[in-house]
C-alpha positions as CSV (number, residue, x, y, z in Angstrom):
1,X,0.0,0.0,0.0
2,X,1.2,3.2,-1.2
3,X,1.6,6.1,1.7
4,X,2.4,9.7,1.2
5,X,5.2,11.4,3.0
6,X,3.2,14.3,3.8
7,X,0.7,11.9,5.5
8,X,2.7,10.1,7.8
9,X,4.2,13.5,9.1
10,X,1.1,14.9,9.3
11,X,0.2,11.6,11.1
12,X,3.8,11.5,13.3
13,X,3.3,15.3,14.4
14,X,-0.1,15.0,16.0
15,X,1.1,11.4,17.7
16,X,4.1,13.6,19.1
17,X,1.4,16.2,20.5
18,X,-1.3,13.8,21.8
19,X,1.7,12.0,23.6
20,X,3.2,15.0,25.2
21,X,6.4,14.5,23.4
22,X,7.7,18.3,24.5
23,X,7.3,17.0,28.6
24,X,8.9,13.7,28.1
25,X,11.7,15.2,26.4
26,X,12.5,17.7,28.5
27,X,12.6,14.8,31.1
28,X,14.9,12.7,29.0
29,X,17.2,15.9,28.7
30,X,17.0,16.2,32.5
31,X,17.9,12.9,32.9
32,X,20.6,12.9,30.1
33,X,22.7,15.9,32.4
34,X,22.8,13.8,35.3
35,X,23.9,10.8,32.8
36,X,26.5,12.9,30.4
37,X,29.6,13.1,33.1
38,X,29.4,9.0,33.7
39,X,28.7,8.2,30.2
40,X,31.9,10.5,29.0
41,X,33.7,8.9,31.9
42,X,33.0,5.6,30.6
43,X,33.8,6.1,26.8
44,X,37.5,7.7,28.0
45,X,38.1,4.4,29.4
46,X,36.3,2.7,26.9
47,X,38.7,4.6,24.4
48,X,42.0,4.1,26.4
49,X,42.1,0.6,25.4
50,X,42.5,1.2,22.3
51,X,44.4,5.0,21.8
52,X,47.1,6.2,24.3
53,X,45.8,8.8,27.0
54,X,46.1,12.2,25.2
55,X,44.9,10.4,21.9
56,X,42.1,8.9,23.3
57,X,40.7,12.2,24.8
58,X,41.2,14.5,22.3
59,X,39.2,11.8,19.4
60,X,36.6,11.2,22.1
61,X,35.9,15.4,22.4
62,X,36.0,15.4,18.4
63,X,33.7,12.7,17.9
64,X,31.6,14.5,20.9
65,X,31.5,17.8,19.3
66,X,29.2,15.7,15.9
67,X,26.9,14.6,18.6
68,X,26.7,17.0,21.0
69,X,28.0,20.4,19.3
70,X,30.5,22.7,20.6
71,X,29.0,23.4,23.9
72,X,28.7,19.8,24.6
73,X,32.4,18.8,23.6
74,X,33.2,22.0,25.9
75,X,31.2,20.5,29.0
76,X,32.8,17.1,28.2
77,X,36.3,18.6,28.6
78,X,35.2,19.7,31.9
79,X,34.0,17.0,33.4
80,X,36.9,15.0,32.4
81,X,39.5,17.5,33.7
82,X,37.0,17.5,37.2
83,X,37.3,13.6,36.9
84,X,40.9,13.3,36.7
85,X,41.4,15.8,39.8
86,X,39.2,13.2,41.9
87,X,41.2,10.4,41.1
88,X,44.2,11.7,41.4
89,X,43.3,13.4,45.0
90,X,40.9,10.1,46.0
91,X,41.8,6.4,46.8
92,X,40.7,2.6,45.7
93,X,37.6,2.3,47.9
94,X,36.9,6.4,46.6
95,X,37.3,5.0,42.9
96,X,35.3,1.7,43.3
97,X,32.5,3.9,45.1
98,X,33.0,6.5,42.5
99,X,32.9,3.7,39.5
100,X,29.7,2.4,41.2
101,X,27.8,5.5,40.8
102,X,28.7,6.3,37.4
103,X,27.6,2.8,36.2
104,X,23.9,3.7,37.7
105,X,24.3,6.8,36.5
106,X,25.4,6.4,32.8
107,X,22.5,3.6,32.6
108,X,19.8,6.0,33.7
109,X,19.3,7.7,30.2
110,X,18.8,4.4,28.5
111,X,16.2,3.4,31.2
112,X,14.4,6.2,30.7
113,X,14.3,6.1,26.8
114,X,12.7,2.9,27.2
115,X,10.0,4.2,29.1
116,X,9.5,7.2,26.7
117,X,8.9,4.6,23.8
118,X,7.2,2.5,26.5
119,X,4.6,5.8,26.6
120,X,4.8,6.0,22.3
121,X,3.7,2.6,22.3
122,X,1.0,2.6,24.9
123,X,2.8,-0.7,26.4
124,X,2.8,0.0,29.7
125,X,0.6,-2.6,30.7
126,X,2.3,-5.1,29.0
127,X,5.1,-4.5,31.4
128,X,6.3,-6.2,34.5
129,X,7.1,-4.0,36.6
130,X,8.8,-5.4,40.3
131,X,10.1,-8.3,38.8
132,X,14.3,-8.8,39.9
133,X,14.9,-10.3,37.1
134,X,13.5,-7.7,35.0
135,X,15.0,-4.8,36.4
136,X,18.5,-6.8,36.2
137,X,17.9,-7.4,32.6
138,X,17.2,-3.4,31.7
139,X,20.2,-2.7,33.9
140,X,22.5,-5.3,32.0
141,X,20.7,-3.9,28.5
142,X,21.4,-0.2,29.3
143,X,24.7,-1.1,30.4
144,X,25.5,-3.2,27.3
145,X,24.2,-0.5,24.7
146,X,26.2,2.2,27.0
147,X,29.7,0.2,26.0
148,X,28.6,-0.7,22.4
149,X,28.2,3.0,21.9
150,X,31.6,3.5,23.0
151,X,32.6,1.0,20.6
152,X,30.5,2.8,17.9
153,X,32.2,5.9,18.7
154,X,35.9,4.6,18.3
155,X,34.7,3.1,14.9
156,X,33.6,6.5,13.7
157,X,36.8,7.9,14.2
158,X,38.6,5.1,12.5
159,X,36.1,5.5,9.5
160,X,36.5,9.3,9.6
161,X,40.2,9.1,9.4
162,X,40.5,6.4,7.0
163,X,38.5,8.5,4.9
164,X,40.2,11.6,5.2
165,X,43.3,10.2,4.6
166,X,41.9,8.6,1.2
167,X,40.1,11.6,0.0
168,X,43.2,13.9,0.9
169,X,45.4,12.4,-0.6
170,X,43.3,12.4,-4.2
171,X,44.6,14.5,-6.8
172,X,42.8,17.6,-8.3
173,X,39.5,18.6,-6.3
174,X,38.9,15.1,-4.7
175,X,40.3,16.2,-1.7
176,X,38.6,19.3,-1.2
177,X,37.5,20.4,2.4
178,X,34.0,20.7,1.3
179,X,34.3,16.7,0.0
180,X,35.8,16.1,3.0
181,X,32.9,17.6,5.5
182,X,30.1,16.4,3.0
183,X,31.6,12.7,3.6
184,X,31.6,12.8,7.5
185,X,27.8,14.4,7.5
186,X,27.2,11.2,5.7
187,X,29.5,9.1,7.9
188,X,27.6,10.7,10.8
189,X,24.0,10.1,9.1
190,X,25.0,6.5,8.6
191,X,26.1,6.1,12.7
192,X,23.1,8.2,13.9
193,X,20.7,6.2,11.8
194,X,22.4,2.6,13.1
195,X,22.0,3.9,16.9
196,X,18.7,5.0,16.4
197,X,18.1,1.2,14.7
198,X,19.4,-0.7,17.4
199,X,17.7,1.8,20.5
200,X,14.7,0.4,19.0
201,X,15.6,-3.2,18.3
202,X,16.2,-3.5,22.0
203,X,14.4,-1.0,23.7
204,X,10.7,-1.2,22.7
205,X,8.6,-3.3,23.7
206,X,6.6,-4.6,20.6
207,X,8.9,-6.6,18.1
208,X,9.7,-4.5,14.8
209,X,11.6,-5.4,11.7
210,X,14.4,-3.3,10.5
211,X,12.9,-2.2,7.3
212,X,9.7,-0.7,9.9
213,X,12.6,1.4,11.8
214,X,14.4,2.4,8.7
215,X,12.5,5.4,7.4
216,X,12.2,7.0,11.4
217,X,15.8,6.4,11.5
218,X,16.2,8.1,8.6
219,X,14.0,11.4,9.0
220,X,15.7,11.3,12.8
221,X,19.2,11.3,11.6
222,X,18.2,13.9,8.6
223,X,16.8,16.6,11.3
224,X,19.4,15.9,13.9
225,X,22.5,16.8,11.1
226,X,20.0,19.8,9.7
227,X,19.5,20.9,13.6
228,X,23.3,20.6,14.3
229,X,23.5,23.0,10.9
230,X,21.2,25.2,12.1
231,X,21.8,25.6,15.6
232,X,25.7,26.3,14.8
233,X,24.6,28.9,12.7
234,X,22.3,30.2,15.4
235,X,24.9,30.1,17.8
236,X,27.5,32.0,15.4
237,X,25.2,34.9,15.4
238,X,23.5,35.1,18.5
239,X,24.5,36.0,22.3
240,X,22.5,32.9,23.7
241,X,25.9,31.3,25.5
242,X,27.4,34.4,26.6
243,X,24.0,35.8,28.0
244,X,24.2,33.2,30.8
245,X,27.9,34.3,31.9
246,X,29.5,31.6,33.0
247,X,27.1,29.0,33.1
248,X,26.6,29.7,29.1
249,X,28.2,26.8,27.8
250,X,26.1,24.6,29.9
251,X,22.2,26.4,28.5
252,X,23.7,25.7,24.9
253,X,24.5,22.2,25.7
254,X,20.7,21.6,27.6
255,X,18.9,23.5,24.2
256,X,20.7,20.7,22.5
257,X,20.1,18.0,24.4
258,X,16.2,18.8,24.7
259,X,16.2,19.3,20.5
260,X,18.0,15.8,20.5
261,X,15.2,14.0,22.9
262,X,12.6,15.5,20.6
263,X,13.7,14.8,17.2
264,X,14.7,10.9,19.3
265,X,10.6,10.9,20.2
266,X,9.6,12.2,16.6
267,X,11.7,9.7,15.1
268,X,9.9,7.3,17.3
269,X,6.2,8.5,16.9
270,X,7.4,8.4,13.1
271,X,8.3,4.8,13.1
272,X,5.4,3.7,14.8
273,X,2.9,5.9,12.2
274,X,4.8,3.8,9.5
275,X,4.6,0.4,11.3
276,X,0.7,0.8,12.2
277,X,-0.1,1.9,8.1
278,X,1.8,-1.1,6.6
279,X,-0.4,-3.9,8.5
């Protein structure tokens, strides 16, 4: 059965409204500041397996600053210069305490994202809720999707410099810097798209085939690179960071994160339009 675009947005737009989809973001975006600090804290380490020390944070605040933005990779640099203070002033049982926390922490976001799409899909009552072994197994799942993010955030920066390296060193125009930024905005569509895939392979509650998540995935990772375009270009020509003094990069980074929790719940009530009009 043949849909029109127009339709299913039309469709996806009054789904987001009906569900409230402004109110559970700007939870998910509350939740997500209290999550940020352990989740970067968790990627360093994640990523200092693999690069040395200096290496490993300077990639991990590039491949930040495509996600996040500028403000964000500027919080992020923060919090890890905070985090290696503490553990240089603070001892083993101050680190194991300090490592327990930021595992709850970091698995909060993911928790909560399930119960977002848990709203979407009007599944609550499908739900267990008290169950042990249920709250161990979101636990485990949120903690399992935190470290395959890291992993999918070191292979974006092997990509991306693979890449670069191949279209730099091509003769004539090939190598362009224009090329070169057009390729990672596609790189980045590609990763955004896969996370936003596997969130909802294992985060909803209602089975759904890839080829059912694939055109959310793809209007969610469109207007998250167009946002990122377009708050830059907001933030180039505005005073919004320096109007909050010091606290400025910290507002930028929370307008981002609640645009990102909104265009995550569109991309959601979007997917679920599309799933409900091909039965």
């Amino acid at each position: 059965m043949s849909i029109r675009l127009s339709t299913l947005l039309k469709a996806s737009w009054f789904n987001w409204k009906k569900d409230n989809a402004p109110r559970i973001g700007a939870a998910l975006a509350y939740y997500a500041v209290f999550s940020i600090a352990p989740i970067i804290l968790i990627l360093i380490g994640i990523s200092r397996l693999i690069f040395e020390q200096e290496t490993a944070r300077t990639q991990l605040l590039f491949q930040l600053e495509k996600v996040l933005g500028p403000a964000g990779s500027q919080v992020a640099d923060i919090i890890l210069d905070n985090a290696a203070q503490l553990t240089a002033k603070g001892g083993t049982i101050t680190t194991i305490i300090a490592g327990i926390i930021i595992l709850v922490g970091a698995t909060a976001i993911f928790r909560q994202m399930k119960g977002a799409m848990d709203t979407i899909w009007s599944s609550q009552a499908k739900q267990k809720h008290g169950s042990v072994r249920a709250f161990v197994f979101k636990n485990v799942l949120a903690l399992l999707m935190l470290i395959g993010t890291g992993l999918l955030l070191i292979s974006s920066f092997l990509i991306t410099t693979i890449i670069n390296i191949i279209v730099t060193s091509a003769p004539g125009n090939l190598g362009s810097p224009m090329l070169v930024e057009v390729i990672n905005n596609l790189v980045s569509l590609i990763i955004i798209a896969f996370v936003f895939i596997v969130t909802l392979k294992l985060l909803a509650s209602i089975k759904l085939k890839i080829l059912q998540i694939l055109p959310g995935a793809f209007i969610a990772s469109l207007l998250f690179l167009l946002g990122r375009l377009a708050f830059g270009f907001y933030l180039a020509y505005s005073n919004l960071g320096t109007t909050y003094g010091a606290v400025g990069a910290f507002v930028v980074f929370l307008f981002w994160l609640y645009y990102s929790a909104q265009i995550f719940l569109f991309g959601v009530e979007f997917t679920k339009v599309f799933a409900l009009a091909r039965k």
